[in-house]
GUNU-399152 format. One record per atom (N, C-alpha, C): residue in three letters; x, y, z. Coordinates in pm, whole numbers, plus 50000, padded with zeros to 5 digits. Layout:
N
ALAXYZ/...
This chain:
277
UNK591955301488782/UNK593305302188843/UNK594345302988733/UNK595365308588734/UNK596285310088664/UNK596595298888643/UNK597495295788476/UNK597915286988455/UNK599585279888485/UNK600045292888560/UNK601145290188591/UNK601085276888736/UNK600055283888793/UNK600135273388909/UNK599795256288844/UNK599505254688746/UNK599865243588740/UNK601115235488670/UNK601715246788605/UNK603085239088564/UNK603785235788699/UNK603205243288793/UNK604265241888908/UNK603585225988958/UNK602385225489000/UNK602175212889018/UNK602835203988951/UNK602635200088820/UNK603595198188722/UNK605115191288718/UNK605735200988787/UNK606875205488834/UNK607535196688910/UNK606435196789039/UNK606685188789169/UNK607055175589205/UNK605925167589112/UNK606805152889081/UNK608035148089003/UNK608195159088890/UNK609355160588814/UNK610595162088879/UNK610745172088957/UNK611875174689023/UNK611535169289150/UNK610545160389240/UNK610865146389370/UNK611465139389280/UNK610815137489192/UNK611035122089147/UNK613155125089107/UNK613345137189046/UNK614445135788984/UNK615495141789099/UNK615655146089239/UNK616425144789345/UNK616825132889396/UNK615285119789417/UNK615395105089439/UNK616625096689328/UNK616415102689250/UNK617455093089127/UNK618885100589117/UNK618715109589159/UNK620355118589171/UNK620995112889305/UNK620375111389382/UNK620025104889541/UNK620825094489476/UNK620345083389470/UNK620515073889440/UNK621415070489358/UNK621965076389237/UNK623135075989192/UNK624265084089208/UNK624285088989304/UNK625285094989377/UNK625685109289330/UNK624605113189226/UNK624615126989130/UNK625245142089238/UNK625925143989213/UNK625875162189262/UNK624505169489276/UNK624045179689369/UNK624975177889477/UNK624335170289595/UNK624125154889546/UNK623145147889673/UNK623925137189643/UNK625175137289643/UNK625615126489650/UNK626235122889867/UNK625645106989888/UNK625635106189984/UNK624725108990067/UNK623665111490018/UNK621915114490056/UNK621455097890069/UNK622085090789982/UNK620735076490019/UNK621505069490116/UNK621175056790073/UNK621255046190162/UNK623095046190191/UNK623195043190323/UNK624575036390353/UNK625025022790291/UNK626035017690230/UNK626825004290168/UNK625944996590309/UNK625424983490266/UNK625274974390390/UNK626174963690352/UNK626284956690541/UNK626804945590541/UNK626534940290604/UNK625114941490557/UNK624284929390694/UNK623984914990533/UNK624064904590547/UNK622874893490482/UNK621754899490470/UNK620954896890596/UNK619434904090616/UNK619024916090484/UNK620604925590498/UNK620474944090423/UNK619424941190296/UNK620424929590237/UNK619814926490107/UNK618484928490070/UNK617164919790179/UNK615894917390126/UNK615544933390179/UNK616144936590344/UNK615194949690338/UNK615594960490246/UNK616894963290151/UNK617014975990099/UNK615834970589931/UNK615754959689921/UNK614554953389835/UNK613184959489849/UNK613054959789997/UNK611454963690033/UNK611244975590028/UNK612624979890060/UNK612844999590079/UNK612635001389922/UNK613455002989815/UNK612805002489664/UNK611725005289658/UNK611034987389694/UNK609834982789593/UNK608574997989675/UNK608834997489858/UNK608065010189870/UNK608315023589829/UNK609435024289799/UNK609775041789733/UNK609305042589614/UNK609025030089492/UNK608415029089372/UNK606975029889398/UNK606525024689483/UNK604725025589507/UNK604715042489515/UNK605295042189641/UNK605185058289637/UNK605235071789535/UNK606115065889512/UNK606555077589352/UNK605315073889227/UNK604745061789210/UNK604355066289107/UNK602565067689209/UNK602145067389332/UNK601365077189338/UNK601655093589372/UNK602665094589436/UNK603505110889378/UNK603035115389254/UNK603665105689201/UNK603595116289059/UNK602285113388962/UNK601105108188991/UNK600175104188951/UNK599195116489010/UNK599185118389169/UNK598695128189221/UNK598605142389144/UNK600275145489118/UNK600555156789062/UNK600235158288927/UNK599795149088867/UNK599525150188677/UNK598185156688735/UNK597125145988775/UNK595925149588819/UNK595275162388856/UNK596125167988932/UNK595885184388995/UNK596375190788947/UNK597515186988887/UNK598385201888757/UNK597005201388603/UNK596915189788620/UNK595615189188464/UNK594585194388512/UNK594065191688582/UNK592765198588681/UNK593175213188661/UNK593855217988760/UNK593935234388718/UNK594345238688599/UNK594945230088501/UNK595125236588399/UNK593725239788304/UNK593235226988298/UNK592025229588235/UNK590885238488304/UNK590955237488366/UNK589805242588472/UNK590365259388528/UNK590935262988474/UNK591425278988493/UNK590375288188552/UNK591045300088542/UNK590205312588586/UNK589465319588486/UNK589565315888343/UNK589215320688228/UNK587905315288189/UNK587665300288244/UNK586525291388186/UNK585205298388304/UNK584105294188241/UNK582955301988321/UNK581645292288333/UNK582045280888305/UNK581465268388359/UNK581095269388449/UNK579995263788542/UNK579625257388651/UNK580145245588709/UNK580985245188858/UNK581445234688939/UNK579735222888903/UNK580005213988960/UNK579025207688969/UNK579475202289123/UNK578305202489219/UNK578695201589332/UNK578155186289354/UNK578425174389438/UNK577595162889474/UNK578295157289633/UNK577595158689670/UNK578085151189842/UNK578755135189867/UNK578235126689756/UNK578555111489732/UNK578825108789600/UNK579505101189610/UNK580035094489520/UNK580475076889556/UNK579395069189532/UNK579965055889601/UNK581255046589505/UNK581015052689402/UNK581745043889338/UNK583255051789327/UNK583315057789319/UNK584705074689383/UNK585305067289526/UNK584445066389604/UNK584635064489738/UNK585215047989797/UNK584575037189676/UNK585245024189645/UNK586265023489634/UNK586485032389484/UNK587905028389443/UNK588715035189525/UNK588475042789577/UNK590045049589715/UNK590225041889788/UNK588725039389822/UNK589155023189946/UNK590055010889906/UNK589685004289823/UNK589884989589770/UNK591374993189745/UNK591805001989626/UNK593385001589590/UNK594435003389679/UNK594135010489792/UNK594755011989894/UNK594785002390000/UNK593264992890016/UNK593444982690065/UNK594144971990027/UNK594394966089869/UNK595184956489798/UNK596154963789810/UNK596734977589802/UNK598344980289857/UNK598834977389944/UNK598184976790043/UNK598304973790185/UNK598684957990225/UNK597774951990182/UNK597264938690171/UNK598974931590118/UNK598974936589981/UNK600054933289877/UNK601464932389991/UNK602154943990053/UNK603144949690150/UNK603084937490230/UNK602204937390339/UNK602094931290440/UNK602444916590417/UNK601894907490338/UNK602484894490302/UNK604084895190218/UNK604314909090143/UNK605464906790045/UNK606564908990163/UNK606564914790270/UNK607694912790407/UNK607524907590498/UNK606694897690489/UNK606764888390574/UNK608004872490570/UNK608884875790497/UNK609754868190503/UNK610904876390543/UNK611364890390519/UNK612144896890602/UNK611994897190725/UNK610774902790775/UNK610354904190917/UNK610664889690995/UNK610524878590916/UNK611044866391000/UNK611934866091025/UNK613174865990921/UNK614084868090916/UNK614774873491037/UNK614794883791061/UNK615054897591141/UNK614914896991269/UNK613424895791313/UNK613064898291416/UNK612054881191487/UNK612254870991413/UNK611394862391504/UNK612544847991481/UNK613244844991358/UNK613844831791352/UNK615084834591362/UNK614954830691506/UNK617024834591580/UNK617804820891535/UNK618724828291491/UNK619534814791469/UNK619874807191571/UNK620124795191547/UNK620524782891633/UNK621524777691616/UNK621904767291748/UNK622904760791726/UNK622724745591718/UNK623704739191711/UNK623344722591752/UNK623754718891910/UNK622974714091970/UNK623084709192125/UNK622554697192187/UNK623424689592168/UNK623074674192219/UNK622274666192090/UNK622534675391982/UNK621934664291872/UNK620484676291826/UNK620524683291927/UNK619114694991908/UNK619504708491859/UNK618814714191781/UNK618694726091764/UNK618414734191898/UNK619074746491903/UNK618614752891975/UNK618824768991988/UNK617834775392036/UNK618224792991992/UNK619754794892023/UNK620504800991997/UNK621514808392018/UNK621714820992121/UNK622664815192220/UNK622744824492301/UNK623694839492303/UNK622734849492337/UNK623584863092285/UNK625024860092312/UNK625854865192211/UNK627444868092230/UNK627334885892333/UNK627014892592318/UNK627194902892423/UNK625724907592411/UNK626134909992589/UNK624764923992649/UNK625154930192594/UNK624094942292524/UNK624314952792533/UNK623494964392602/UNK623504968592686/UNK623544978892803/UNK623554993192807/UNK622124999992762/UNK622165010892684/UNK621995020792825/UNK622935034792856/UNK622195041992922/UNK622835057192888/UNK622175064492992/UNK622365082492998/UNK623695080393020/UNK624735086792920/UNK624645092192777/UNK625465080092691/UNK625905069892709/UNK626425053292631/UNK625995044892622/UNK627365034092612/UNK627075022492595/UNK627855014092679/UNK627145000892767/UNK628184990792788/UNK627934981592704/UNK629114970792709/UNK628844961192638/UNK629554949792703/UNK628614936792747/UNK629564927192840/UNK629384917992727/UNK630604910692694/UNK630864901092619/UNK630854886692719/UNK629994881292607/UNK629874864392739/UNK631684856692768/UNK632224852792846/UNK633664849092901/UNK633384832292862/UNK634684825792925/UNK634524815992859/UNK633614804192895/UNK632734807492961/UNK631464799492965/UNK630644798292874/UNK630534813392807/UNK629834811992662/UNK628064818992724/UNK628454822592789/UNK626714829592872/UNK627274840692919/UNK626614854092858/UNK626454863792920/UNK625774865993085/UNK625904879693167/UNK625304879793285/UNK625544869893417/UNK627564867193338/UNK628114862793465/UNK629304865293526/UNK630174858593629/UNK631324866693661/UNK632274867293575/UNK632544857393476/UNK633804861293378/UNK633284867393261/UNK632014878993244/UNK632114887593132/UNK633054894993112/UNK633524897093003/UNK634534907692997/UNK633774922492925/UNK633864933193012/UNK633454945893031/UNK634014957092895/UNK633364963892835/UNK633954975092773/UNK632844985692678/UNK633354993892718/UNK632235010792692/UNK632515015092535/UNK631335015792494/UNK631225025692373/UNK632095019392219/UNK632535007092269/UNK633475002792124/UNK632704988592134/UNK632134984792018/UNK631784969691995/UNK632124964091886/UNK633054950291944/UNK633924944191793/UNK633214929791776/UNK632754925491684/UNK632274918391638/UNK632644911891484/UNK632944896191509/UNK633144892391374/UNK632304887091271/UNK632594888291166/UNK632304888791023/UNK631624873990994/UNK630914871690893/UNK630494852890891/UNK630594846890996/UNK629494850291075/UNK628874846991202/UNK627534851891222/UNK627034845491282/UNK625494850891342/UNK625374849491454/UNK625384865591473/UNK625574875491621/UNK624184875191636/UNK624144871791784/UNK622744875891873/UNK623394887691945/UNK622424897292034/UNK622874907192075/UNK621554909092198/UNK621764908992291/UNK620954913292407/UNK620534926692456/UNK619924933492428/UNK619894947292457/UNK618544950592565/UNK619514959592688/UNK618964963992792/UNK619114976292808/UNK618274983892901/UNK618714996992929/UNK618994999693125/UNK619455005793121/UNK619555009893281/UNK618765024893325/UNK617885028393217/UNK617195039393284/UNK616465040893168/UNK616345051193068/UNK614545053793032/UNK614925048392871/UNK613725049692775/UNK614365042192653/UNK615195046192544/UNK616005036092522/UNK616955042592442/UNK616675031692275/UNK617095031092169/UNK616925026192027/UNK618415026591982/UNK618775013791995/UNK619825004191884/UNK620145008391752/UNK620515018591661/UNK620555017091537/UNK622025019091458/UNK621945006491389/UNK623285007491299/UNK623085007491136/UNK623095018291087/UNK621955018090945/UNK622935011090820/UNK624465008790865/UNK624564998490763/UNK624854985390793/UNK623904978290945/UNK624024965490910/UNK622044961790949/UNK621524974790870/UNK619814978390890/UNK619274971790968/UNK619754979291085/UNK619324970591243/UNK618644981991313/UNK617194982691381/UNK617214994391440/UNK616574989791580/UNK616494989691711/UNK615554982491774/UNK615584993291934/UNK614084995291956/UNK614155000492086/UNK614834992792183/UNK614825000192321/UNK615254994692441/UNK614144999392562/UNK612904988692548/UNK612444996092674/UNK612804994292850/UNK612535001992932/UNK613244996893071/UNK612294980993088/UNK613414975093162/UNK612494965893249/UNK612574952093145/UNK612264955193032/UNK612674942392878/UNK613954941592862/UNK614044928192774/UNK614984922992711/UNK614704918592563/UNK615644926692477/UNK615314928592322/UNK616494921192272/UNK616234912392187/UNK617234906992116/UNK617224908491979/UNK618694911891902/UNK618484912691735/UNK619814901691714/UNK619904897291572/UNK620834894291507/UNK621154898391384/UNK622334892591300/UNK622624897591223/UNK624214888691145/UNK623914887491047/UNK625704882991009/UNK626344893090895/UNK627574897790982/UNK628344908090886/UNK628864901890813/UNK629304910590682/UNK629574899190536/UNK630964908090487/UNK631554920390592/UNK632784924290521/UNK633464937090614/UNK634454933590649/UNK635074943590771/UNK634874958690754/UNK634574960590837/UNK634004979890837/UNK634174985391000/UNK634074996890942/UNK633415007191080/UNK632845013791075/UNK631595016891185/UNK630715022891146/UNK630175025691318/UNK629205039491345/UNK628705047391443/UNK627715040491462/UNK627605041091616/UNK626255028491671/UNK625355043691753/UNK624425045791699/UNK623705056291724/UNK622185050491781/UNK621845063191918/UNK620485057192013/UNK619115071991910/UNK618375066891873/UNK617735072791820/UNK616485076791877/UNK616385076592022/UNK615215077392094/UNK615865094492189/UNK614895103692182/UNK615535116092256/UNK615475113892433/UNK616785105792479/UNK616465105892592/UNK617315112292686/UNK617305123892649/UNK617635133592736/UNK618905143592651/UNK619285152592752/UNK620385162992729/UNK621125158292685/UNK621965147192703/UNK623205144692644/UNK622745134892547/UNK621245133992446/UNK621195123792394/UNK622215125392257/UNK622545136392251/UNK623345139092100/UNK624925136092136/UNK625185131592239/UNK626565125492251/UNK627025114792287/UNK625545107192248/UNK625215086692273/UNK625865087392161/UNK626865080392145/UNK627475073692056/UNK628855064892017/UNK628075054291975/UNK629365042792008/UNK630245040791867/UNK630985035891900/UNK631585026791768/UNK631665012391762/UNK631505005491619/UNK630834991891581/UNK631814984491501/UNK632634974491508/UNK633924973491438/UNK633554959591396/UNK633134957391245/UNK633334942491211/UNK634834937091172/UNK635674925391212/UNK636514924291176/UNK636964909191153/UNK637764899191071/UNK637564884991060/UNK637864879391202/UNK637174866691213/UNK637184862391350/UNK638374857791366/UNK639334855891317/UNK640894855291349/UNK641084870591456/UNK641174879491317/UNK641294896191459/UNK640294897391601/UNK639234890991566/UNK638654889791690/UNK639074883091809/UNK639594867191789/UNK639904861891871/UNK640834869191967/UNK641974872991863/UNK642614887091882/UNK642534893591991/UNK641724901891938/UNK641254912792032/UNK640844908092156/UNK639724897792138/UNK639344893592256/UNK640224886692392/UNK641554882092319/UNK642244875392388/UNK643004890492467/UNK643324895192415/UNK644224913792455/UNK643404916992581/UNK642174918692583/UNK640914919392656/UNK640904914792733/UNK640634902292720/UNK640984888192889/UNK641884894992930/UNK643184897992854/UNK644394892992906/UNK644824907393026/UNK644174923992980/UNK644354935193026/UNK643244936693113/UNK642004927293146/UNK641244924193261/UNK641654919393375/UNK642634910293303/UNK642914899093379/UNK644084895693379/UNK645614904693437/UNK646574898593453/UNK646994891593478/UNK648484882193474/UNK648724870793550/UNK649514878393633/UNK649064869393759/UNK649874872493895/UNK651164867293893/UNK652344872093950/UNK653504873893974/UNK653774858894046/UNK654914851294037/UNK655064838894066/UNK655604840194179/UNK656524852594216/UNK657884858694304/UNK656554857694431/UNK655164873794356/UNK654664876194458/UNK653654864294518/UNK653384853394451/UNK652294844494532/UNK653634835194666/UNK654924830794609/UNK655744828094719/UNK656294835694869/UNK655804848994856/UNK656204860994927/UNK655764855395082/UNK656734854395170/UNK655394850795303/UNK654394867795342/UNK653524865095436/UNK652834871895448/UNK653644881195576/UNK653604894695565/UNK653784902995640/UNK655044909995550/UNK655594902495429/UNK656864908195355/UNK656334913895235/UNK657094924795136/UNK656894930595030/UNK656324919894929/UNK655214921794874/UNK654374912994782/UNK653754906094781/UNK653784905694928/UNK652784895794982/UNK650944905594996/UNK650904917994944/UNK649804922595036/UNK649114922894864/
């Protein structure tokens, strides 16, 4: 075989490997190719795990490619050697197994303190002297083609009459740890906000809960990543962290444009006269 085809092998890990690091430092013209700024707590350990697996990867990338660019180089169209053919190889066939099994092996325990994190140790509160899970601050209510989102009222429990109601905008404050309830009202839809590295299906019929504590006011697109249907490319919400002072804020604006106060004139009105109806 020609020897060109293996500079190109060659080649291949040279220039992955050197898009990933242009990637990553924001180089021309891939700047804005990697990761989004996070502001999750959590972001921290997983953009850690994201690394440590893009480094496993790359250097079997580019280990692959030395291997088969040297292979064809040496092994050309010019040499007139004999292949040597053999069906087994047990000790060939070991080592593919085993290193890949201790990679594996290695992963699986090294995120197992994120994965707790994340998805199994919900934060709590104190109650009567007890710990206890934390109850979601809002449903969220995924369907064809949005979002609702009922914020718990002042009972402090979602999925009752004083939720306060609102589509496609979710404000949430900063140094706090948000639970979040997520349902769907028809087929499945997926939660993802990639800079507070949250991603979570919605199947019908379940109830999925994530958390998370934002660490610095932003805005950012709350995108359903599951194709569920025609209008799935125009699911899309907006996600507003802001200090829980502006929240209270907001939230109070909210009550308050839910829930007007009634007229003092019209509750004195007798009945059958203007304001009375």
């Amino acid at each position: 075989m020609n020897r060109l085809w293996s500079i190109l092998f060659f080649l291949v890990p040279i220039l992955g490997m050197g898009t990933f690091v242009m990637a990553a430092w924001g180089m021309p013209p891939f700047q804005g190719a990697w990761l989004p700024e996070n502001y999750s707590v959590a972001g921290k350990t997983i953009d850690h795990l994201f690394y440590l697996l893009n480094w496993i990867s790359a250097l079997i990338f580019i280990g692959t490619g030395i291997v088969i660019g040297w292979v064809i180089w040496k092994y050309d169209h010019r040499r007139r050697d004999t292949a040597n053919y053999f069906s087994h190889n047990f000790k060939l066939e070991l080592i593919w197994t085993i290193i890949p099994a201790i990679i594996l092996v290695f992963i699986a325990f090294y995120q197992m303190n994120s994965w707790a994190e994340t998805k199994m140790i919900r934060p709590t509160i104190m109650q009567n002297g007890q710990p206890v899970t934390k109850p979601p601050m809002v449903l969220v209510m995924a369907k064809r083609f949005g979002w609702e989102f009922h914020y718990a009222g002042p009972d402090g429990l979602i999925e009752t009459q004083d939720d306060d109601y609102i589509e496609n905008e979710l404000v949430l404050p900063i140094n706090t740890d948000i639970v979040l309830q997520l349902e769907t009202r028809d087929v499945i839809h997926s939660f993802f906000v990639p800079q507070l590295r949250v991603k979570q299906d919605i199947v019908p019929g379940m109830k999925q809960f994530i958390w998370f504590r934002g660490t610095a006011t932003a805005e950012m697109d709350i995108a359903c990543t599951e194709l569920c249907g025609w209008g799935h490319y125009t699911m899309k919400g907006r996600l507003r962290l802001v200090t829980p002072k502006d929240y209270n804020l907001w939230l109070a604006e909210r009550r308050a444009l839910q829930n007007p106060p009634i007229d003092s004139e019209q509750q004195k009105a007798p009945a059958g006269q203007p304001g009375s109806e």
